[in-house]
C-alpha positions in Angstrom: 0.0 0.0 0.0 1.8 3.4 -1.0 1.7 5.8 1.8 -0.7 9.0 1.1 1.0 12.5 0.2 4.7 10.5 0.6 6.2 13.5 -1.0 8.6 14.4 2.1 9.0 10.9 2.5 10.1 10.5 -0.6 12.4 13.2 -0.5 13.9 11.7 3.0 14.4 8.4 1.6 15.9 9.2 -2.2 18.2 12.4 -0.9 18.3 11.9 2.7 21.3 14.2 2.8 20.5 17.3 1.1 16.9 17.0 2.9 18.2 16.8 6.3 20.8 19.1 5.4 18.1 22.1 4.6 15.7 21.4 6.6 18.6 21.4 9.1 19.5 24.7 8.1 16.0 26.6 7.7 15.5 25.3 11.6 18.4 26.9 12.7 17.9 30.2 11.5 14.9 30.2 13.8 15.9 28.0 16.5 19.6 29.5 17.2 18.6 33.4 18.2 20.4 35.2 20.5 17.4 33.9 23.0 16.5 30.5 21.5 13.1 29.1 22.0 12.2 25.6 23.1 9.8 24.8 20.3 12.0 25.7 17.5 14.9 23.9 19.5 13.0 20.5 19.8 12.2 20.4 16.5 16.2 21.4 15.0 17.5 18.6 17.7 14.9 16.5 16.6 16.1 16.8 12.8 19.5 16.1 13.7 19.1 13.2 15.7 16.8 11.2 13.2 19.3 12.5 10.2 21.9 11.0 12.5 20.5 7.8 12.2 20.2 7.8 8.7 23.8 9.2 8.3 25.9 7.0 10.1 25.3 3.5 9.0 25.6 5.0 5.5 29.0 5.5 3.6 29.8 9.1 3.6 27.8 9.7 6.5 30.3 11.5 8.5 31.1 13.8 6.0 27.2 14.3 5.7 27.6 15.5 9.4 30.1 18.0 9.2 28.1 19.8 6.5 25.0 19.4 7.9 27.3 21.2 10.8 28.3 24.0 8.5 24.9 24.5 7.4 23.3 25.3 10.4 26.9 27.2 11.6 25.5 29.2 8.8 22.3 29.8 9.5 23.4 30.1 13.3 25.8 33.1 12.3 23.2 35.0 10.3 21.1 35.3 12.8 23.8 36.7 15.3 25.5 38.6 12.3 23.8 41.7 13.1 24.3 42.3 17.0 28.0 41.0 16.3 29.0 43.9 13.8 27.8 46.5 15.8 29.9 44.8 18.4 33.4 45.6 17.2 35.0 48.0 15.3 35.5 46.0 12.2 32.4 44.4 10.4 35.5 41.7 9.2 36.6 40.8 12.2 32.8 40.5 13.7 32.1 37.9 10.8 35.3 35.8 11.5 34.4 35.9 15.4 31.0 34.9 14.9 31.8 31.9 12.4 34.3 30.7 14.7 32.0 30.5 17.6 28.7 29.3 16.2 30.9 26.3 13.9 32.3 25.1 17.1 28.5 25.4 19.1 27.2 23.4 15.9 29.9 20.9 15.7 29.7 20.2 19.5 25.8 19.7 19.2 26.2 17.5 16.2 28.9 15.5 18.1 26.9 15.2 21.0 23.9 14.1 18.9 26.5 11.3 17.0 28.0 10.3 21.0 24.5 9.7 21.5 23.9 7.6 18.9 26.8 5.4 19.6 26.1 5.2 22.8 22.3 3.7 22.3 23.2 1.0 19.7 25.5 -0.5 22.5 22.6 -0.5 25.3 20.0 -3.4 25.3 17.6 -1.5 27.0 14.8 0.5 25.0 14.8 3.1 27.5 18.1 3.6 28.5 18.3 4.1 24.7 16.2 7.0 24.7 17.3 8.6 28.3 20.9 8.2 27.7 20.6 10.9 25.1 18.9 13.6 27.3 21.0 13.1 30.0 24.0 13.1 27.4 22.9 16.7 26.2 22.3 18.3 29.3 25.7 17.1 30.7 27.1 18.5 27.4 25.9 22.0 27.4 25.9 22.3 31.2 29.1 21.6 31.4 30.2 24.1 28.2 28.5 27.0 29.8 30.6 26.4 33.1 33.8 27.1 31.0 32.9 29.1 27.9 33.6 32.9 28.6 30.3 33.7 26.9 28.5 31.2 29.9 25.3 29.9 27.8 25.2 32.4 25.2 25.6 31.2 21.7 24.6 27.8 22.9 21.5 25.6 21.6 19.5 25.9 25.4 16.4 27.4 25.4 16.1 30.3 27.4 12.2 30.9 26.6 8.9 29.9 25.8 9.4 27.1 28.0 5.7 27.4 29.3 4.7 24.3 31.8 8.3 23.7 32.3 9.2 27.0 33.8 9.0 25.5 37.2 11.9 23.2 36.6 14.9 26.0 37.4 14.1 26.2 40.7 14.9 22.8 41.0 17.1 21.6 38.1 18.4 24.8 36.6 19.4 24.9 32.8 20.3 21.8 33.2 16.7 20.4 33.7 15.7 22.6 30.9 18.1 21.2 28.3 17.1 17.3 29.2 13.8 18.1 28.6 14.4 19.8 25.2 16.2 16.9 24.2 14.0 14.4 25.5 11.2 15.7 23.8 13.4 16.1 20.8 13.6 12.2 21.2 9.8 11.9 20.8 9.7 13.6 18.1 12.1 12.3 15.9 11.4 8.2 17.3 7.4 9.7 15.6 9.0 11.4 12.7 11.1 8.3 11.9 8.3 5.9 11.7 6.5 8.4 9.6 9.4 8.4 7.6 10.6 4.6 7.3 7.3 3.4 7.4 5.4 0.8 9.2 4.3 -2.6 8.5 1.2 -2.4 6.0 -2.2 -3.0 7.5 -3.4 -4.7 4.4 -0.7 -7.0 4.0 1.5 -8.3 6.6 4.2 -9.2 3.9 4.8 -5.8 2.9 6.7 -3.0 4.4 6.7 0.6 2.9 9.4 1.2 1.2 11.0 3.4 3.0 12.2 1.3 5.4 15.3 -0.4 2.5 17.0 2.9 1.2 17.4 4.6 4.4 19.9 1.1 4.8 21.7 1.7 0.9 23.3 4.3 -1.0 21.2 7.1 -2.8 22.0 5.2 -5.8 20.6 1.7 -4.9 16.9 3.1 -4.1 14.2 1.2 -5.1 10.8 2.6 -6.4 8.8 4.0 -4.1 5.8 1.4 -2.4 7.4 -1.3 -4.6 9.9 -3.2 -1.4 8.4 -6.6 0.2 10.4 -8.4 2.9 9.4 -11.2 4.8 6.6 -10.8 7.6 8.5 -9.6 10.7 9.2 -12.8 13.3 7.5 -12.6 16.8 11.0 -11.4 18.5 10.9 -8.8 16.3 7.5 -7.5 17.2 8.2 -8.0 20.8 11.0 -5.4 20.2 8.8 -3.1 18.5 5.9 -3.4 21.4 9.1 -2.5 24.1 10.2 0.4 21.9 7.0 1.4 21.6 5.8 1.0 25.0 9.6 2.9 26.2 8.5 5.8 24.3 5.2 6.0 25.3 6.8 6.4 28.8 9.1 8.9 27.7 5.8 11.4 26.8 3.7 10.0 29.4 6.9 11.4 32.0 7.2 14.7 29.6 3.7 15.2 30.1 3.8 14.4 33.9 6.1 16.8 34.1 4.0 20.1 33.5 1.7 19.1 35.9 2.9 21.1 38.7 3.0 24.3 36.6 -0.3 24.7 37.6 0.4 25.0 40.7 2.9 27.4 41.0 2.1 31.5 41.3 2.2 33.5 38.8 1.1 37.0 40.5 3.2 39.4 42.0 3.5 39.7 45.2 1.1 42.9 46.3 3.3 46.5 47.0 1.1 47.2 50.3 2.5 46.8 53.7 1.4 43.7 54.9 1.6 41.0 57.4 3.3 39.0 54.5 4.9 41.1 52.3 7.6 44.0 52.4 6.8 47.0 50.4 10.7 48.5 48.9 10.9 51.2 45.6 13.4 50.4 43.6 14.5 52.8 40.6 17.1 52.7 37.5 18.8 56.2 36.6 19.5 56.3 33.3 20.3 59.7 32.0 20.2 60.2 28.0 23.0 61.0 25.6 24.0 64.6 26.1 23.7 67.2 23.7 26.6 66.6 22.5 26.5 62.9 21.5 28.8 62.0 24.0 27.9 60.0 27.5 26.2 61.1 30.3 28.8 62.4 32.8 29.2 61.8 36.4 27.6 64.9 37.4 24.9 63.8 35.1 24.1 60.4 37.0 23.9 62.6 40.3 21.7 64.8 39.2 19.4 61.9 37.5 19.7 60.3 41.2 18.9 63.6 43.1 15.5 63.4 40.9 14.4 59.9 42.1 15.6 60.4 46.0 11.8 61.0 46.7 10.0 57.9 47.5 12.8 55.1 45.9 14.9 53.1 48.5 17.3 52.0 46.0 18.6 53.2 42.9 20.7 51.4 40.6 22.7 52.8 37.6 23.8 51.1 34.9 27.2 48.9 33.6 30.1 51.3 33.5 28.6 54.5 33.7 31.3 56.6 34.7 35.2 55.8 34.8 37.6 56.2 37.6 41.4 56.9 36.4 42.9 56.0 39.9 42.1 55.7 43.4 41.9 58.9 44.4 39.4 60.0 41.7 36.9 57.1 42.9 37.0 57.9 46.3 36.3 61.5 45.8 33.7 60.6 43.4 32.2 58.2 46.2 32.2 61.0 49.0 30.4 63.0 46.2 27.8 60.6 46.1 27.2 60.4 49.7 27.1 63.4 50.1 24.0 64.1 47.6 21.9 60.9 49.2 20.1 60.9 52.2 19.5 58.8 55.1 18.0 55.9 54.7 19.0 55.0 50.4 21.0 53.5 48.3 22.9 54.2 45.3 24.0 50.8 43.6 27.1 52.4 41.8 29.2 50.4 38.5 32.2 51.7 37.1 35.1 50.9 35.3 37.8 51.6 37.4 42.1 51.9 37.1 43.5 50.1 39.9 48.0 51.1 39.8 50.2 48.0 40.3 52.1 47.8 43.5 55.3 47.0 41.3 56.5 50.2 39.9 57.8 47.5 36.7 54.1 46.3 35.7 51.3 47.7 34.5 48.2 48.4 36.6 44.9 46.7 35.4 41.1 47.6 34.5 38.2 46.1 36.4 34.5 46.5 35.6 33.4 47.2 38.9 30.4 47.6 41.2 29.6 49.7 44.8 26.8 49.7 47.1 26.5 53.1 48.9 24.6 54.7 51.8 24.9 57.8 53.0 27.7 56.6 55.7 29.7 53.7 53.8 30.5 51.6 51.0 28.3 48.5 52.4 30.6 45.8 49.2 32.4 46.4 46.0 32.4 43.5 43.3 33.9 43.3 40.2 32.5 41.6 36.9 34.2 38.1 36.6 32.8 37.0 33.4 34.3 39.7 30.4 33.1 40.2 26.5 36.0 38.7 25.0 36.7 41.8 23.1 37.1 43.4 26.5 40.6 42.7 26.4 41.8 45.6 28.1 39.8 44.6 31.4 41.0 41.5 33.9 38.3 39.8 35.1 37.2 39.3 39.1 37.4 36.3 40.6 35.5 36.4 43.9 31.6 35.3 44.6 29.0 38.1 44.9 28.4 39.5 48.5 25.7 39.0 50.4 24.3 42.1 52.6 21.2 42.9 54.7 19.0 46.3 54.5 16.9 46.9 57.7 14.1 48.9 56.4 12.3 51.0 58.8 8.0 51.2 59.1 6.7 53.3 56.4 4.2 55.7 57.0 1.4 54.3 55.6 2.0 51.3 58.0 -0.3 51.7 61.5 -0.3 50.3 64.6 2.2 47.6 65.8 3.3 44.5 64.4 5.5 45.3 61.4 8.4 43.6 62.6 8.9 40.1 65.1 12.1 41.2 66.1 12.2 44.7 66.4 11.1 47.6 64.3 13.3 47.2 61.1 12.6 44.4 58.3 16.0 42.6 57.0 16.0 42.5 53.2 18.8 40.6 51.8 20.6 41.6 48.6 23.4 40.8 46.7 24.9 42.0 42.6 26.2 40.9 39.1 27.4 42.3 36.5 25.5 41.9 33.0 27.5 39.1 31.5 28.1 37.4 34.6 24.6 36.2 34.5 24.8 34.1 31.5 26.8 31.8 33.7 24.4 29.7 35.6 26.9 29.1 38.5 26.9 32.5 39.6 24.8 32.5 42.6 25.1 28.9 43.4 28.4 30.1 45.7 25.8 32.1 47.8 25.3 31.2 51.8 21.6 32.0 51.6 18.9 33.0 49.1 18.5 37.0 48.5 15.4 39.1 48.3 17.0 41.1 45.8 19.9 41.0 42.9 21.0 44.1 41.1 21.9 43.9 37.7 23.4 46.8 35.8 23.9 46.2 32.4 25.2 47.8 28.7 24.3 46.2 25.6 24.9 47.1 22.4 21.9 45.6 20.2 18.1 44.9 20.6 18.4 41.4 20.2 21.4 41.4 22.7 19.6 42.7 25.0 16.6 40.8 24.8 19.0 37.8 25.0 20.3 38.9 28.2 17.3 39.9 29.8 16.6 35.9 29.4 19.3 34.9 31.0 18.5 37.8 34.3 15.1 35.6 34.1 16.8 32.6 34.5 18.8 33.5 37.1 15.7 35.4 39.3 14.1 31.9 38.6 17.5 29.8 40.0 17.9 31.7 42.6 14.5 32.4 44.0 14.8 36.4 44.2 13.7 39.3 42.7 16.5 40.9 40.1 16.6 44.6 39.2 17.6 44.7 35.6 18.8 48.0 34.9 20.9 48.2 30.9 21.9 51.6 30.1 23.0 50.1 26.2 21.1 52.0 22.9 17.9 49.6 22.9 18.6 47.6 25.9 15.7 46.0 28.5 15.5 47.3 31.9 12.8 45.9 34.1 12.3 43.2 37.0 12.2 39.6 37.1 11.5 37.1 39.0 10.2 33.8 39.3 6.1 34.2 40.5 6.0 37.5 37.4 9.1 39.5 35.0 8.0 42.8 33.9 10.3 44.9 31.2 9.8 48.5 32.4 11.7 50.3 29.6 13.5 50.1 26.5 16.6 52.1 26.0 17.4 55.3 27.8 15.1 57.1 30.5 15.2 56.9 34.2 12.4 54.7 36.0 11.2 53.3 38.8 8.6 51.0 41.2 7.8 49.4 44.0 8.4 45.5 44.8 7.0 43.6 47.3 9.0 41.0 49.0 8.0 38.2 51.2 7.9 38.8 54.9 9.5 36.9 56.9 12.2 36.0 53.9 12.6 33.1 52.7 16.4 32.5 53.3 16.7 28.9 52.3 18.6 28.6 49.1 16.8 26.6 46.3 17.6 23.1 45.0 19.3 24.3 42.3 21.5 26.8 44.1 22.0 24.2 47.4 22.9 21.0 44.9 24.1 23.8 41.7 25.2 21.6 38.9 26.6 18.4 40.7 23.1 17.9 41.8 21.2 18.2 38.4 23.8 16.2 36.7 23.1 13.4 39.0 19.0 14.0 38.3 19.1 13.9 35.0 21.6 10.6 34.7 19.1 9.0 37.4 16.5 9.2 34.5 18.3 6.7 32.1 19.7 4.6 35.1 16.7 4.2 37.2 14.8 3.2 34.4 17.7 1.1 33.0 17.7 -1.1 36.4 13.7 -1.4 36.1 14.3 -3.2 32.9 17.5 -5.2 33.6 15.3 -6.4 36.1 12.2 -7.3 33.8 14.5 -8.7 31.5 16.5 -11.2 34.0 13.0 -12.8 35.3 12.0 -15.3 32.3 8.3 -14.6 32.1 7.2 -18.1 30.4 9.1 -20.2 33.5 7.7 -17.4 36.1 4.3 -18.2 34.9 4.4 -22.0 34.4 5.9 -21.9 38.0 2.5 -19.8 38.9 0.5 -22.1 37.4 1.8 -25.6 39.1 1.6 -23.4 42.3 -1.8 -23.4 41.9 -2.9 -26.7 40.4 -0.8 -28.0 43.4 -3.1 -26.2 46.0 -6.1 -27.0 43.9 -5.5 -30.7 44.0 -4.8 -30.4 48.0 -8.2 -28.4 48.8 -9.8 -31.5 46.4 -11.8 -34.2 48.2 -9.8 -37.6 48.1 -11.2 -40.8 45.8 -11.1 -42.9 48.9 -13.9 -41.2 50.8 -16.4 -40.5 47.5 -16.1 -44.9 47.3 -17.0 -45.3 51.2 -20.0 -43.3 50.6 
């Protein structure tokens, strides 16, 4: 029987190659964004793992693999082509850069995808032929974004549109996110594949559609389409296919499982009253326009567009490197100027790009991008950005944690009567800061003692779609980390807004000083999350548990002989029947 509208099955089967190969391609060009979706993922992983499976037992195939690599390198780098120019100086070098990176993110997905492969023709087990693959690609990514200067940037993990599966980063992190992305992508492509190959024919057991041979032979050796007939499949081999089957069946029944407790999980804000529950704190982002002139808002010009949000904002952040400090002297000056504009009771979150001398009169000094948190009386902690832009060669990177510091915030006016604190008559609100970039690295609040209320976030980036990407990743981390961050970019087109895990709100695009309140729980919540208690040790192990746990379940089916358990069963019980039977003896007496 010829399969109805076998047109793209046709295609698959007589040019497998330069099918998989495009379709490849077109999916990365949507898929591979600066923020990359999990839809659009699932179904580009889900290409390249069934094209993997028609490559590799075919000669050639490997070479297939490196341009299907190439192709979606390609595709990859055009859609970061834009953001990347206006990144550097030189449009050249920005194309060179860009190639290099998303080649090497390509290749290491296809490898993955072929290690996978190889991996599941050597395991027995159905499932652990599925799992081993998700677990395989979350391991793979997670641990590229640990070392990779641009953290998970430029990397084929989802970032949004994860819908139901939101609730997972609490708990699993990225790494969570990524298993999932590629165990649906198993679904998919274990469907698509039958679709493709075929399955036996309804009306006659004899025949198999033909799809099913020339996936096996060379594109030369293809026979017409509808036209192959093997022999009818033995009773092993439709045992196998019920197990397969029945393995993948689990697979979506889990997958579906898992969004199940989305619909639990809060989505609201928490209210900005004074409450019993909740603490009420304004939070702003100054972000003074380009001068007149063209040229960068000044010092003087960040104090002024602080002065205008003292009224009525308990914090107030400014953006990535908004001013620079030449040496020592010049910072701390500029710091007593800042106290000495802000008044009792707020805080300036300060970042700069400071010029710290060498103590050896032979070397040169270096350049850190730097953050301060100031109150009218002290610098409460400095930090300094420890993940750089790699064309930020002139800056050395910092290498210690974020710091972790409590705000006791008095009774606002609007509160009456008693009752607003149980220890005294401040609330503690924890807080703690990153630097833009640094929060594309999903380690960086797992080194944290305790959870924070709040993370501020200044930021500069240089494109729309940069931005966009980044605000993501500030998402993520609110969601990791159980807190509330204050995004604040000061770049030309750049997001600025909060996020959290119960609601994320963009306030602003590009330049223009804002502000609003956020409400907090009361008491905190100081308990880190899973994620940031376990960090990625922990979801490693979760995500290999899948494949293993289910691996032992059926090593375990499959040592137990199920014919001899049931004949055992059944002399069991003709032996008790024939015990509870009157004997012959006694029916005679009578």
């Amino acid at each position: 029987m010829a399969v109805a509208g076998g047109t793209l099955q046709s295609l698959a089967v007589t040019h497998p190659g330069t099918t998989f190969i495009t379709v490849s391609a077109v999916l990365a060009f949507f898929a591979l964004t600066p923020a990359p979706a999990l839809i659009p993922v699932v179904a580009l992983l889900a290409t390249v793992r069934l094209s993997t499976w028609v490559f590799s037992p075919r000669d050639g195939g490997h070479s297939k693999a490196v341009l299907q690599a190439a192709a979606i390198a390609l595709a990859s780098g055009a859609a970061h082509l834009a953001p990347s120019v206006e990144a550097l100086s030189s449009p050249n070098i920005a194309v060179v850069i860009i190639s290099a990176a998303t080649f090497f993110a390509s290749a290491f997905a296809v490898a993955l995808v072929f290690l996978g492969y190889t991996l599941a023709r050597s395991r027995g087990s159905h499932w652990s032929r599925l799992t081993i693959f998700p677990a395989l690609w979350a391991s793979g990514w997670g641990s590229m974004s640990s070392v990779s200067p641009l953290g998970q940037l430029i990397t084929w993990s989802p970032v949004h549109g994860l819908g139901p599966y939101e609730w997972i980063r609490p708990i699993f992190g990225q790494w969570g996110i990524d298993w999932v992305a590629a165990a649906w992508a198993v679904v998919l492509s274990e469907v698509l594949g039958d679709w493709i190959v075929g399955t036996p024919n309804a009306d006659n057991d004899t025949d198999v559609l033909a799809d099913s041979a020339p996936l096996l032979q060379d594109d030369s050796d293809v026979p017409a389409y509808g036209t192959v007939s093997v022999p009818k499949p033995t009773t092993y081999q439709n045992s196998q296919s019920l197990a397969r089957s029945r393995s993948v069946l689990v697979l979506l029944g889990l997958l579906a499982l898992l969004m199940t407790p989305s619909y639990t999980m809060p989505t609201l804000p928490l209210p900005v009253t004074p409450s019993m529950h909740t603490t009420p704190i304004n939070v702003a982002c100054a972000l003074p326009g380009p001068r007149k002139s063209g040229d960068n808002p000044t010092l003087n010009d960040f104090i002024e567009a602080t002065a205008q949000l003292h009224s009525g904002n308990t914090i107030i952040l400014w953006p990535e490197n908004a001013v620079r400090f030449q040496s020592l002297v010049e910072k701390e000056e500029a710091f007593a100027w800042i106290q000495g504009t802000t008044p009792g009771n707020k805080y300036i979150g300060v970042s700069f790009e400071e010029y710290v001398p060498s103590e050896d009169k032979d070397s040169k000094g270096k350049s850190y991008n730097s953050f301060a948190l100031l109150s009218r009386s002290e610098v409460l902690f400095e930090y300094r950005k420890r993940n750089l832009v790699p064309e930020s060669m002139s800056l050395t990177p910092g290498h210690e944690v974020p710091h972790l510091v409590t705000l006791n915030l008095t009774k606002p006016n609007e509160w009456k009567g008693p009752g607003w604190s149980q220890t005294g008559s401040t609330r503690p609100v924890t807080l703690t800061a990153s630097i833009c970039l640094d929060f594309a690295s999903a380690a960086s609040f797992t080194g944290l003692p305790s959870r924070p209320a709040l993370i501020l976030a200044p930021a500069r980036t240089w494109h729309e779609s940069v931005g966009r990407a980044m605000w993501e990743q500030a998402q993520a981390r609110a969601a990791e980390s159980g807190a509330t961050v204050l995004w604040c970019d000061g770049g030309r087109g750049g997001l600025s807004g909060l996020a959290s895990a119960r609601h994320s709100e963009i306030v602003q695009v590009g330049p223009g000083s804002w502000s609003m309140p956020v409400g907090l729980p009361y008491p905190l919540d100081t308990r880190r999350t899973w994620y940031m208690a376990g960090g990625q040790g922990a979801a490693a192990a979760a995500v290999w548990a899948v494949a293993l746990v289910g691996l032992l379940v059926e090593g375990g089916a499959e040592a137990v002989n199920v014919g001899q358990a049931l004949a055992a069963v059944r002399r069991v019980l003709e032996t008790l029947r024939r015990r509870k039977a009157p004997a012959d003896g006694n029916l005679i007496d009578v």
